[in-house]
C-alpha positions in Angstrom: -45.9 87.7 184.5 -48.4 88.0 187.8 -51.7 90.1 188.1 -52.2 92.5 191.0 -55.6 90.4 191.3 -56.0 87.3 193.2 -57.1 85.0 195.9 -56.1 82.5 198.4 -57.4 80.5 201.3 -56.5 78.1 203.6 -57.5 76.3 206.9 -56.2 74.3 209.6 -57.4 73.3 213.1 -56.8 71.2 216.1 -59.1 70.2 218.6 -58.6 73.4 220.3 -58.9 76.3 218.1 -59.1 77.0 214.2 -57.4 79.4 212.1 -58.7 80.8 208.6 -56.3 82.8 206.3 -58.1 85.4 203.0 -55.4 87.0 201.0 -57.4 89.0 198.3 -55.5 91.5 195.7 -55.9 94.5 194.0 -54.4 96.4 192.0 -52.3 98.8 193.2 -49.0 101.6 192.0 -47.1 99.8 194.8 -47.3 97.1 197.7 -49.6 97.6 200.1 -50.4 94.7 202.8 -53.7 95.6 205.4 -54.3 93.1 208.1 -56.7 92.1 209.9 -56.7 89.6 212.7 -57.3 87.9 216.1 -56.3 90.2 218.8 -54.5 86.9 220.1 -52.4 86.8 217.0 -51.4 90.6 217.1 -47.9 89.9 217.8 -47.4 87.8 214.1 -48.9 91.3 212.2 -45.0 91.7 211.6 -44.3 88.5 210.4 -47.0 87.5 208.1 -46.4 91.4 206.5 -42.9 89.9 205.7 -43.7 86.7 204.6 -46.2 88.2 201.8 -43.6 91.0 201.1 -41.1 88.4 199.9 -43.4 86.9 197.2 -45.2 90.0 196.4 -44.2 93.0 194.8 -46.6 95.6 193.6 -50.5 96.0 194.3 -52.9 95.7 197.3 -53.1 92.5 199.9 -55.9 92.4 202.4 -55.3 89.7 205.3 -57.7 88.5 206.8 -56.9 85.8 209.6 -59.6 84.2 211.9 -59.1 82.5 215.1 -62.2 80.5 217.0 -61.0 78.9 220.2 -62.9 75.5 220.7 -61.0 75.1 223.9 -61.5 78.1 225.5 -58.8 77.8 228.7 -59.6 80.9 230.5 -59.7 82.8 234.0 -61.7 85.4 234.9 -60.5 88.1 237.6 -62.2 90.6 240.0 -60.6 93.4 241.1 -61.4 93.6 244.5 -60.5 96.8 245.6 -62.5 99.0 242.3 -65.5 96.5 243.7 -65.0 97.8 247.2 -64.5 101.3 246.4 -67.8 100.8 243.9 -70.0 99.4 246.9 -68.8 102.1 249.1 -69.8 104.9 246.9 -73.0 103.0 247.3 -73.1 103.5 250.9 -72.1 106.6 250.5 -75.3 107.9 248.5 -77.3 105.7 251.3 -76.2 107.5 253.9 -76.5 111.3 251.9 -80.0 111.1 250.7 -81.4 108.4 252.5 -82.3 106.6 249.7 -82.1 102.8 249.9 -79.9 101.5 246.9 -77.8 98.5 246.4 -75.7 97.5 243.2 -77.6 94.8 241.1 -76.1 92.3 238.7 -76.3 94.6 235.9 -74.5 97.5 237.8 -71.5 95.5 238.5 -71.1 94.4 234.7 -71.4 97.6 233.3 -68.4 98.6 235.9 -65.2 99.0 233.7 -62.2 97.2 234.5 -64.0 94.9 237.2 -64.0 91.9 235.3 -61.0 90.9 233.4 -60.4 87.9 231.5 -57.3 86.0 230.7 -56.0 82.8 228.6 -53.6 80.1 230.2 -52.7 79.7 226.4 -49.4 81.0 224.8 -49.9 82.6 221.6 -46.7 80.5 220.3 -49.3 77.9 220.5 -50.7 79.3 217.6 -47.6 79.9 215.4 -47.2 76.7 213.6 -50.5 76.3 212.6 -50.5 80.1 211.7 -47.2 79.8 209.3 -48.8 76.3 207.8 -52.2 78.1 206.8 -50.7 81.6 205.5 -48.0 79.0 203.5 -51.0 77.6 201.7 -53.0 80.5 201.2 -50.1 82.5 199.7 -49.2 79.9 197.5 -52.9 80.1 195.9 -53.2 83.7 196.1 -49.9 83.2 193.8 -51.5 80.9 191.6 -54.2 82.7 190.8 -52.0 85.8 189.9 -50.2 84.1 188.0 -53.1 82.5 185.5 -54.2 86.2 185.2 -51.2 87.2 184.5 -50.5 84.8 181.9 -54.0 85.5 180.2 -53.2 89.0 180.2 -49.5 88.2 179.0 -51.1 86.7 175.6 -53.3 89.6 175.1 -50.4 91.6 175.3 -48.4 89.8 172.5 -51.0 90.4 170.4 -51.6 93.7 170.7 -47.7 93.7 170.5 -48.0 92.4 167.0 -50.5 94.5 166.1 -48.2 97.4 166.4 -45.6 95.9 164.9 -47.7 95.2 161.6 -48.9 99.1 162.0 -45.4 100.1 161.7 -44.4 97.6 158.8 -47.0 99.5 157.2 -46.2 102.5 158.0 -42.2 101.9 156.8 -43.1 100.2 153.4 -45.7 103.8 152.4 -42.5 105.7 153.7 -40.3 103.8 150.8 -43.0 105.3 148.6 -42.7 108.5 149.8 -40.4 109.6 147.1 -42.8 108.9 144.3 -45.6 110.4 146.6 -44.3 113.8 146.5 -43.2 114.1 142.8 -46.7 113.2 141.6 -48.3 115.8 143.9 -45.8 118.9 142.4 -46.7 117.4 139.4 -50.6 117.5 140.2 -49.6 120.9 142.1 -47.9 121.6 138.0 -50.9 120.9 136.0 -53.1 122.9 138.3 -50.9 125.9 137.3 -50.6 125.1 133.9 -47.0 124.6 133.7 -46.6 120.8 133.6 -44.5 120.8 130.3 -42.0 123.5 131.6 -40.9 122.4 135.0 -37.3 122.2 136.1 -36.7 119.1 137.2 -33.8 120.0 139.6 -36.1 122.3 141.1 -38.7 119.8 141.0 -35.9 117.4 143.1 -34.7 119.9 145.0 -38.4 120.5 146.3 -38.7 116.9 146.9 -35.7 116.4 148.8 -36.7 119.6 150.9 -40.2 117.9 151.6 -38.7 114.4 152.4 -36.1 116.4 155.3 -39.7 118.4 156.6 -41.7 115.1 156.6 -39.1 112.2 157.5 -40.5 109.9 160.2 -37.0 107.5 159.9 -36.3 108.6 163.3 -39.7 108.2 164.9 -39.7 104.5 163.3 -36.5 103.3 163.9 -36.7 104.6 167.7 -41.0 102.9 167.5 -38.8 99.6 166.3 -36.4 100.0 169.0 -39.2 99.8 171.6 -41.2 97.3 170.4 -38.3 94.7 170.5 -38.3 95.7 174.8 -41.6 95.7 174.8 -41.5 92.1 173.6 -38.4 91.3 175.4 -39.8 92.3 178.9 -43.2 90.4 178.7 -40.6 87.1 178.5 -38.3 87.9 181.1 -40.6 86.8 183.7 -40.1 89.4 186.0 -42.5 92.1 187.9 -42.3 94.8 184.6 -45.8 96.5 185.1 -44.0 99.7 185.6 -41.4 99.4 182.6 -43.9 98.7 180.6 -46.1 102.0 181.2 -42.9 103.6 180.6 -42.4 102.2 177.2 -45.9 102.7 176.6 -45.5 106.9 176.8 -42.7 106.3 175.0 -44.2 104.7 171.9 -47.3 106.8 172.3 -44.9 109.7 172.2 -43.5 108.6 168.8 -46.7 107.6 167.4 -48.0 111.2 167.8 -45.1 112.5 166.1 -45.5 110.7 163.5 -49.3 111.5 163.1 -48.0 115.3 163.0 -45.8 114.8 160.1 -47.6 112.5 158.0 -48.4 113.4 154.8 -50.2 110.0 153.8 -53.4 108.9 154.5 -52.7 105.3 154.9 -50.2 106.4 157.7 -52.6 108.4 159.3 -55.0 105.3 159.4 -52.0 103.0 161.2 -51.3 105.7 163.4 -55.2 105.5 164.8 -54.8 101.8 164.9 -51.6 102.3 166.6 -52.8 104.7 168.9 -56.1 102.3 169.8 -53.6 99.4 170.3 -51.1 101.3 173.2 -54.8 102.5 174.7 -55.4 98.9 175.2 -52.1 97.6 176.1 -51.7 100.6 178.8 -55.4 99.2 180.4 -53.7 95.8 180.1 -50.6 96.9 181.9 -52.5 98.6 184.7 -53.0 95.1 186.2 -50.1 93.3 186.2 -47.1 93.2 188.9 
């Protein structure tokens, strides 16, 4: 089991340049990679996307990759002709007003598109070092998710197996439920006055009608059923954050049921306890992959 949550880092230079990869996670209802980098390493955007897709499923990356050139190999170019046309325009106004002008330092900066600069080096220069740091990064972003995840996993068991004592208790006051409802007719009896002169076929017959109206067999056996794939998905060791908040409504769902039907205070307490446990789990689940 993996968090959303996690970091990694890593480094590598030359004498030349230096490149930094961040992976930071968060967490996220599905994948979602946001890079930022170098504009010399634009063209690998693509390829470290793809490389973090196929370790990581669900939540948030940001990328952040830095690049400082030590070595910088570059040319800078004048275009000649906008300079011309610039210093004629000069004239130009001269010549109009009179006025005596001339183009200082300043002026031909601020000109855009005279100066341009370029690099003599390839950007495949940069590609081995590039694949070595995200390698290294990504395998301690994954490390971290995983010690969260693993922490969370155990948290998880145990508010597992606080459900499933909940719901032993719940099934061992339902094999009382029998006796449960023949004392209360027979409380319901003496508070008429007729204790000594009931039918006791009605007196089943009522019982048996009360057991049909208040039965929670189904809701339990189905609760049962979902807490043995709720146990068997946080072992599987695969990506199950969404499963699991599926089974989660699921249990929720026959939890309230069986708040609605029961008759029994005790229940009604291990339904709340039941109902506090699946709040948890569900804040739990929220987090992991």
């Amino acid at each position: 089991m993996k968090s959303m949550t996690g970091y990694g880092y890593a480094c590598g230079s030359t004498g030349d340049f230096q490149i930094e990869v961040e992976l930071k996670g968060y967490n996220n209802r599905y994948l979602e990679i946001n890079t930022s980098m170098h504009s010399a390493l634009a063209s690998y955007e693509q390829m470290v996307a793809e490389t973090i897709r196929k370790r990581v499923m669900r939540g948030k990356v940001d990328v952040s990759i830095r690049l400082k050139i030590f070595n910088n190999e570059s040319t800078v170019h004048v275009d000649m002709s906008l300079l011309d046309g610039y210093l004629r325009a000069f004239e130009e106004i001269r010549e109009a007003r009179g006025l005596q002008l001339s183009p200082g330092t300043s002026d031909l900066l601020a000109v855009d598109g005279l100066f341009t600069t370029t690099t003599e080096r390839d950007p495949k220069d940069y590609e081995p070092m590039l694949e070595d740091c995200l390698g290294r990064a990504l395998d301690g972003f994954c490390s971290s998710r995983e010690r969260e995840g693993e922490a969370t996993r155990l948290d998880l068991v145990r508010l597992g197996r606080s459900l499933q004592s909940s719901l032993d208790s719940i099934r061992a006051h339902v094999d009382s439920y029998e006796s449960y409802f023949r004392d209360m007719l027979l409380e319901r009896y003496r508070e008429l006055g007729i204790s000594n002169r009931y039918d006791e076929a009605q007196m089943l017959q009522e019982i048996g009608l009360l057991l049909v109206k208040y039965s929670i067999n189904e809701e339990q056996n189905r609760l049962a059923t979902h807490l043995n794939e709720y146990f068997r998905l946080l072992e599987c060791g695969q990506p199950v954050g969404k499963r699991l908040d599926f089974l989660c409504q699921e249990m929720n769902r026959e939890v309230n049921t069986t708040a609605s039907k029961s008759q029994n205070v005790d229940i009604t307490l291990c339904t709340v306890q039941m109902k506090d446990d699946l709040e948890n789990i569900r804040e739990q689940i929220r987090n992991i992959e």
